[in-house]
N, C-alpha and C positions, 0 to 999 in steps of 0.2 A: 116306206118299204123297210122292211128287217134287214139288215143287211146280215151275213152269217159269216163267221172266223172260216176261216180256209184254209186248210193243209193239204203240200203240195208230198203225195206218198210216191215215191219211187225204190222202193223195198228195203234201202241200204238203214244200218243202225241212226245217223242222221236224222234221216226223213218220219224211224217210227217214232225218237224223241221229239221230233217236229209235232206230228201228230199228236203225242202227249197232252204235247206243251200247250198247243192250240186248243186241249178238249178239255183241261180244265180253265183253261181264260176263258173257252163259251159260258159252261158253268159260271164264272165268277160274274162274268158280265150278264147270262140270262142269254144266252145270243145261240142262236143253233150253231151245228158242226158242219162243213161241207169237205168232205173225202176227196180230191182231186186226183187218179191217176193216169199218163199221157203214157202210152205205148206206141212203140213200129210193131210192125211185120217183120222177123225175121228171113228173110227168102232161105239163106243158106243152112237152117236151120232142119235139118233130115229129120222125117218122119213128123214134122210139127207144122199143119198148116197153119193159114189165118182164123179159121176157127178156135181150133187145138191153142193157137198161141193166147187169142183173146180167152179161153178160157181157163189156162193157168193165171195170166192179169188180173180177171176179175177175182180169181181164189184166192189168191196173195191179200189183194186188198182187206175183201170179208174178212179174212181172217185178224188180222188188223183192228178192223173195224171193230169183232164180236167183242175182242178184251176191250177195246176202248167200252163199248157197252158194259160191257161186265162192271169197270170200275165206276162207270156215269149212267144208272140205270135210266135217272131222269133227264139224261143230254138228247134233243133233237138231231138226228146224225144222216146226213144226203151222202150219196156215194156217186161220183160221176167217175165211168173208166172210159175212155179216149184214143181213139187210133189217131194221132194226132202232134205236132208236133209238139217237144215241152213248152219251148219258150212260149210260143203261141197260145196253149193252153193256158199255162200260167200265168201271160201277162191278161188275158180274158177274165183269169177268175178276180186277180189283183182288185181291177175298174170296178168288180160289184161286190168286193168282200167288206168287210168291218176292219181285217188285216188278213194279210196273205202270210203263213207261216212255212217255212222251206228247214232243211237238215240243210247243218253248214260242217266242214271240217275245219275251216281256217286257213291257217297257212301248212303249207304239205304238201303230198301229191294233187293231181288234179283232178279231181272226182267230185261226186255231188253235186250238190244246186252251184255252190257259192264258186267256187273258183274257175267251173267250167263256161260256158259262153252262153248256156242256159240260166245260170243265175245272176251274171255279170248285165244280161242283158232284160231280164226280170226287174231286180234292184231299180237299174238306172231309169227306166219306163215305167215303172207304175207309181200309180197317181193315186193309192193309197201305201201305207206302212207295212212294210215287208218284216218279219222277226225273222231273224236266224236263231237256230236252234243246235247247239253240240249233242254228241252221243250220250255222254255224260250227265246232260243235265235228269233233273230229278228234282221232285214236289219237295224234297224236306230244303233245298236251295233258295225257295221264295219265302222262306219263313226265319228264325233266329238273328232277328232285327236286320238282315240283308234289307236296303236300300235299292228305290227306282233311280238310279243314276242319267241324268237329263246334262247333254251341252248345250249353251245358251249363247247366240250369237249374235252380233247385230243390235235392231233394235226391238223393241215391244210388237212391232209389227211383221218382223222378218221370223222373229222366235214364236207366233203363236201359235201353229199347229205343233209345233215339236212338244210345247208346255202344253198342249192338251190334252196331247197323247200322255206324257207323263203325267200328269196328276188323275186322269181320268183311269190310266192303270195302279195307279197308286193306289186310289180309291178304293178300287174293287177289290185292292190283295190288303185295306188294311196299313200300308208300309209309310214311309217317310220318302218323298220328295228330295234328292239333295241336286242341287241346280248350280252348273259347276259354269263359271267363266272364266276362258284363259287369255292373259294378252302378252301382247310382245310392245316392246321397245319399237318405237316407230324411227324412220330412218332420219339420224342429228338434222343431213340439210333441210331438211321438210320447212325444220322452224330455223326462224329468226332467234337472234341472240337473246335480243328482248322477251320473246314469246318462250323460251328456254329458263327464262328467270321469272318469269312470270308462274310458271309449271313447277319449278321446284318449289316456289314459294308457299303454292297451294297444297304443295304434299306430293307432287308427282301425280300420274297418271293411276293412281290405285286406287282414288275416292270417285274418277269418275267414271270406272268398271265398275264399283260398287254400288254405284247410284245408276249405273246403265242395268246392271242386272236386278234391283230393288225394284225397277219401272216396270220390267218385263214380266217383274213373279205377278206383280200388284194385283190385276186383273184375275189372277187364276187362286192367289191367296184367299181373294174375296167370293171367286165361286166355289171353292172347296175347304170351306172355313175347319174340317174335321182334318183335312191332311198336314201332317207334321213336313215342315219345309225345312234342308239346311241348305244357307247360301253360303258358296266357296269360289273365292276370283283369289286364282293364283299366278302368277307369272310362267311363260314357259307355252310351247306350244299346243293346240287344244288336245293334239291326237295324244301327245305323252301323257299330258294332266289327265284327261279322262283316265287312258288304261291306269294310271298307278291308282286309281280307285278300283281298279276289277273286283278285288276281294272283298269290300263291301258290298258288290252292288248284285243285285237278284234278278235287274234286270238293266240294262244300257240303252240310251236312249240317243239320238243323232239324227242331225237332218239331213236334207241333200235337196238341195234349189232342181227346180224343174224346169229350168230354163236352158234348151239346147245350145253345143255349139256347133262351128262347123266341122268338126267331127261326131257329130253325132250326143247321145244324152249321154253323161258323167255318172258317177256315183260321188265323187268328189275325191281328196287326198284321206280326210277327217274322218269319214266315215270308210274309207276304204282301208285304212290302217286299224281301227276298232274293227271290225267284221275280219283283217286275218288273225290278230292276235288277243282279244277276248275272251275267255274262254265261259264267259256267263253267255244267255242269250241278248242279245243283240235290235234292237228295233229300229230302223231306215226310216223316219219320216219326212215324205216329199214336202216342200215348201215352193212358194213362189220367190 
């Protein structure tokens, strides 16, 4: 089955650079378009029934939609409008899309997909790669050697969806790979005195980040032998090291385990600090 890019349209300037953003990654990948938008019933809305309502929703979208056509004559474009709840809606389309693309604002007032309870609960529940998209963003951003910015965590096994997702959109835009691993200083009592002089002696803990993040590219270096890869293992927490890369990057890349607690599904610290402060778009990808 085809699976199709999805943009979640709720009319605010977010959601149409959302939309953009998702109609040329179909294009890039070859993948159709699917127009998602979830509306209420207004009751207290005078002189505007449920019909009346559902038919400004559906005009808003078309409209929307026609430029997108205009700029992608040859983009396959589905249009679903929905009386229906967002989250609902969106975490639905998430399960069958290629990636679920949403407008984000960041950090700010509380509006949009991202910081309201609609996207907070989007994010964390879907089982495929959600992108946030700013107002701002714009085509000539993915170009002028901007970098797919990738965090790499764990091991070769814990990091492979998130390096798939990155090299396989690297692929399609063209761009370079750079695959960032951050670590901290582990707490003195852990080790023995012995095991503490054993570590310096090897050079500290920085050759075996570097040799944990060389394992991890290894497998994706070898299936996308065209994409330009740079590896960076810095010191310092992962959420700071990513952002001081924003300005390179075209597009940011982050995982988030799918594993519940008992409060409920996480988006995590890492990826919840890159998605408010960002200002490139943003890719969530779930992991086990």
């Amino acid at each position: 089955m085809t699976r199709a890019i999805t943009a979640g349209l709720d009319g605010t300037e977010e959601s149409l650079a959302a939309l953009d953003w998702a109609a040329r990654e179909a294009v890039r990948r070859g993948l159709p378009l699917r127009v998602l938008h979830a509306w209420h019933h207004a009751e207290k809305l005078a002189g505007a029934d449920r019909d009346t309502q559902r038919g400004w929703a559906e005009e808003g979208v078309a409209q929307a939609v026609r430029q997108v056509a205009e700029r992608h004559p040859k983009l396959t474009v589905s249009v679903d409008t929905v009386e229906e709840d967002a989250a609902a809606a969106l975490g639905r389309a998430a399960r069958d899309a290629e990636l679920l693309a949403l407008g984000s604002r960041g950090h700010g007032p509380v509006v949009g997909f991202l910081l309201g309870s609609v996207g907070q609960q989007v994010i964390a529940e879907a089982t495929r790669p959600v992108v946030l998209v700013r107002a701002g963003d714009r085509a000539a951003l993915e170009a002028a050697g901007r970098e797919v910015v990738v965090g790499q965590h764990g091991d070769a096994e814990d990091s492979a969806a998130v390096l798939r997702f990155a090299f396989e959109t690297a692929a399609a835009r063209g761009a370079t790979v750079r695959a960032v691993r951050a670590w901290t200083l582990p707490p003195v009592f852990a080790y023995s005195p012995g095991s503490l002089r054993l570590l310096d002696e090897a050079g500290g803990l920085e050759p075996y980040e570097k040799q944990a993040l060389a394992d991890a590219l290894r497998p994706w270096r070898e299936r996308f032998p065209g994409v330009p890869v740079a590896e960076q293992v810095e010191m310092g927490s992962a959420g700071q090291v990513l952002l001081s890369l924003v300005g390179r990057a075209q597009l940011m890349v982050v995982g988030r385990r799918t594993r519940r607690t008992a409060v409920g599904a996480r988006i995590g610290s890492v990826a919840h600090g890159v998605l408010h402060h960002a200002d490139c778009p943003v890719a969530v990808v779930p992991h086990d």
